[in-house]
C-alpha positions in Angstrom: 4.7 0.0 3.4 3.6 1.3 0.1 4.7 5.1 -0.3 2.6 4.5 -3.7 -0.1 3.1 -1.8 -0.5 5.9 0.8 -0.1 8.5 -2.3 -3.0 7.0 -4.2 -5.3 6.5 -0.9 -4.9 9.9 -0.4 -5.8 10.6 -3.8 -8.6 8.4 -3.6 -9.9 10.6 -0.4 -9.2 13.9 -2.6 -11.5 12.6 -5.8 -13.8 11.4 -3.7 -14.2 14.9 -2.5 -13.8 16.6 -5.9 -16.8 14.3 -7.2 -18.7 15.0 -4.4 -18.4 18.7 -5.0 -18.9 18.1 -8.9 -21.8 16.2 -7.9 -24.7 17.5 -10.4 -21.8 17.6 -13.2 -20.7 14.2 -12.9 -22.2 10.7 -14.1 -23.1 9.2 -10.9 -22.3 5.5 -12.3 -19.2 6.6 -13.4 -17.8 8.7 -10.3 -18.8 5.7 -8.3 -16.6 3.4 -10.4 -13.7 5.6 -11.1 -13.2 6.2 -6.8 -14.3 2.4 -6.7 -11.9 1.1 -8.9 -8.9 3.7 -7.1 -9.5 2.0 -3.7 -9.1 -1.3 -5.6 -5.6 -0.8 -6.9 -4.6 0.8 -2.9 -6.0 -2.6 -2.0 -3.4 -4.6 -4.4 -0.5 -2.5 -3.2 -1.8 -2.7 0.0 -2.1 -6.5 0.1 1.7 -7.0 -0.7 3.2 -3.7 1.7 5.4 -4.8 4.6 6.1 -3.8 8.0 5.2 -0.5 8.5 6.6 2.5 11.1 4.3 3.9 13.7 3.9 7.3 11.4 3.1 5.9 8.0 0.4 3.7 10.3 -0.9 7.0 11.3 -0.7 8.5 8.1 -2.5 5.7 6.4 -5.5 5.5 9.1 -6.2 9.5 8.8 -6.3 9.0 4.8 -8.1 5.8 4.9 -11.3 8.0 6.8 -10.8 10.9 4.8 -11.2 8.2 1.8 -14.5 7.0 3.5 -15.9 9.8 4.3 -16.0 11.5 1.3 -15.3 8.9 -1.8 -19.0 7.4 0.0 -21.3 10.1 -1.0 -19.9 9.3 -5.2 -20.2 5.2 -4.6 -23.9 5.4 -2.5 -25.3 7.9 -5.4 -24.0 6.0 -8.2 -25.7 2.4 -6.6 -28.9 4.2 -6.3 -28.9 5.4 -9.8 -27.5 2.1 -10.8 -31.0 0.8 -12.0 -31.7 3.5 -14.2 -28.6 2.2 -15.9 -30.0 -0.7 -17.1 -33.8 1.0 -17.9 -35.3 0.0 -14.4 -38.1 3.0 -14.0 -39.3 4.2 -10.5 -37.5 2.9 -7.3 -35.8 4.9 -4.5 -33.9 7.3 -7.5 -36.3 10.3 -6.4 -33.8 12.5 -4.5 -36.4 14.2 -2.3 -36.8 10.9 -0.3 -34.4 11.3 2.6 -33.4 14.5 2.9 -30.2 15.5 4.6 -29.3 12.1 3.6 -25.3 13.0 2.5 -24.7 14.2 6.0 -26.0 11.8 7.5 -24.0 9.5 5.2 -20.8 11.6 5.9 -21.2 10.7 9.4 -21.6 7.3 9.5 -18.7 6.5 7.2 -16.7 8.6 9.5 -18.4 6.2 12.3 -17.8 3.4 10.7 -14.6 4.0 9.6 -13.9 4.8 13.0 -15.1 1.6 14.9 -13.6 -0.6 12.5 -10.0 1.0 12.8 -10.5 1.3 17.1 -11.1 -2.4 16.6 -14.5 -2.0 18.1 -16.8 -3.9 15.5 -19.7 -3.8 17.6 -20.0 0.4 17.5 -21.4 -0.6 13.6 -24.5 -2.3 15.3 -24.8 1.9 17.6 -23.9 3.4 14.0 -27.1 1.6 12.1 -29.5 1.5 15.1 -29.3 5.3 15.7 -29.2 5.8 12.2 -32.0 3.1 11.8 -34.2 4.7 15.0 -34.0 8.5 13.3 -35.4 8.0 9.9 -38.4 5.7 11.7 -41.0 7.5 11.2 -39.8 8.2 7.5 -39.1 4.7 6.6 -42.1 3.2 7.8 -44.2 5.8 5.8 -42.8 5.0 2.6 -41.4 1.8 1.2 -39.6 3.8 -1.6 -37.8 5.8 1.4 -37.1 2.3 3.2 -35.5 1.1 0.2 -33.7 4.2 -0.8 -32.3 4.1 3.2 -31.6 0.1 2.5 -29.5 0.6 -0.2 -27.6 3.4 0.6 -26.9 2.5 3.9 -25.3 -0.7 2.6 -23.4 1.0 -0.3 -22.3 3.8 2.3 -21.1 1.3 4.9 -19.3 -1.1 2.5 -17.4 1.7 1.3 -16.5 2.8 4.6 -15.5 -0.7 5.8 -13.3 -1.3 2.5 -11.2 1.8 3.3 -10.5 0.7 6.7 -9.7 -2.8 5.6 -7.3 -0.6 3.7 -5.9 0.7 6.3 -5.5 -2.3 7.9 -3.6 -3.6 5.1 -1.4 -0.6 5.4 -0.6 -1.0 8.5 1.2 -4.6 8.0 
């Protein structure tokens, strides 16, 4: 295994924290692609890492969640301001739809991230319905909530499931 690749998915799992912190200070597009592009190069020294022992497998799966959980909250914001980016006006940007969403979002990549590495694919179809069956009422309300949930759901969860596939790389 990588020693390099374990140092910078941990890293990746630190900025992903610092950004989320630096939230308000940071350009959403940009945090998004910075942790993005990170996970990438752990992916590439991931994809060529050997056998690995039972504690760098361990090692790899705790940072490969911490990299999910909080490297998501930077990579969802930055999709949802995405359109903005290229002078799209209105759309699901307004923050107020959704509240409590980053928790919520915390969770499920920790969910996910979970499910996928327990080898238990099907906990991501409990992860979205009780997600899904909570904001209901919300979602069916509004259609700029619906596609604000939508598209951060599926920007959250990809992220998730990349840094496990990490981690699965990782472990050899």
């Amino acid at each position: 295994m990588s020693v390099a690749a374990l140092l910078l998915l941990g890293l990746t799992g630190a900025v992903g924290l610092g950004m989320s912190f630096l939230e308000e200070r940071l350009p959403p597009r940009a945090s998004a692609a910075g942790v993005a592009a990170l996970l990438a190069v752990v992916a590439a020294l991931a994809w060529g890492a050997g056998e690995s022992s039972d504690a760098t497998v361990q090692v790899a799966t705790v940072l490969a969640v911490l990299a999910a959980v909080s490297g998501g909250g930077p990579v969802a914001t930055g999709v949802l301001h995405a359109p903005a980016a290229v002078g799209v006006t209105g759309g699901p940007q307004d923050p107020e739809i959704l509240r409590g969403g980053a928790w919520i979002g915390v969770l499920e990549r920790a969910a996910i991230a979970g499910t996928l590495l327990a080898g238990w694919p099907e906990g991501l179809a409990v992860v979205f319905a009780v997600k899904g069956l909570g904001r209901f009422s919300e979602l069916r309300a509004s259609s700029a909530a619906a596609e604000r949930f939508i598209v951060g759901t599926l920007a959250s969860a990809l992220w998730a499931a990349a840094c496990a596939g990490v981690a699965v790389l990782l472990r050899g």
